[in-house]
N, C-alpha and C positions, 0 to 999 in steps of 0.2 A: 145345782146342789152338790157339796163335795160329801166325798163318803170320807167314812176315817178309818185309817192306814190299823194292823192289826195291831202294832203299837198303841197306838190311841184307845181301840175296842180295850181291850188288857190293862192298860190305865186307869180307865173308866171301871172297868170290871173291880179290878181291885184295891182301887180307892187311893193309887199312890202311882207317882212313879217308877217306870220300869228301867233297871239301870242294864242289865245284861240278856235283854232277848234276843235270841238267838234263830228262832220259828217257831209256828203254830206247828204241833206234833195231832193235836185229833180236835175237829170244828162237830158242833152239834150238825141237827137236822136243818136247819137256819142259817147255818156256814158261821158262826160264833166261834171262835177260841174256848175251849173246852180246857184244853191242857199247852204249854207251852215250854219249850226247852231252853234252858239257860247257856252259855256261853260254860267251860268248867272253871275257865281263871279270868278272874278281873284284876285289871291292874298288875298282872304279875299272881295274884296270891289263889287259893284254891276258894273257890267260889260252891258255899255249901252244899245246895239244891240245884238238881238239874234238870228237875220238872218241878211244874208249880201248877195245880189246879188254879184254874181263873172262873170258871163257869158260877157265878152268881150262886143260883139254885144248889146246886152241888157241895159246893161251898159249905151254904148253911145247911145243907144235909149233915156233913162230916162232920162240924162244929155240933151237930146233936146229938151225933153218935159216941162223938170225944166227952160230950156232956154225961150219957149214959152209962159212961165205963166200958164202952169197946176198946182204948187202950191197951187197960189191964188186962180183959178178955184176952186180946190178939197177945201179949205178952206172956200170959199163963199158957197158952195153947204151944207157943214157941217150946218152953219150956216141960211142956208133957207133951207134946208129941213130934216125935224122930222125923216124921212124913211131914210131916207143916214145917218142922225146924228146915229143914233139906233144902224145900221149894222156896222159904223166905233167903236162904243162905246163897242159893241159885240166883234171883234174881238183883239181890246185892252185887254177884258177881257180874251179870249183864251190866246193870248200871255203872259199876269199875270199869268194864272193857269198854261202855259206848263214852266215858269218858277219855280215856285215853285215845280211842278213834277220834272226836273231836278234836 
């Protein structure tokens, strides 16, 4: 029996081909791809996203939340409070520096 590579798992997960994975960053209880990190340039050019939730279940959690208006929530929140704005602005910047570490 072959197993399939976490390329394959992450395909499967997310219904398409994967064109720039780069590793699994966090595996459920199960060893599954949970979350995986992208490559920052493809082909030369700046490649958007550098995590991508893959986790099935998780997934369709977010898409319920997005369905309920936690967007606008998390956007209003940005927007009235200094403390929330700070810790979202903070981790934008990690995500800039782990790109350029890449």
């Amino acid at each position: 029996m072959d197993l399939l590579s976490d390329e394959e798992i992450v395909e499967k997960q997310l219904g398409r081909k994967v064109k720039n994975l780069r590793r699994v960053v966090k595996r459920c209880k199960y060893g599954y791809p949970i979350v995986v990190e992208s490559f920052p340039l493809k082909d030369g050019k700046p490649f958007p996203t550098l995590y991508w939730l893959t986790c099935i279940f998780l997934r369709r959690e977010i898409s319920r939340l997005e369905s309920e208006g936690w967007i606008k929530k998390f956007e209003d929140r940005i927007k009235s409070d200094k403390e929330f704005f700070e810790k979202v602005r903070k981790a934008h910047e990690e995500v800039r520096k782990r790109r350029v570490k890449i």
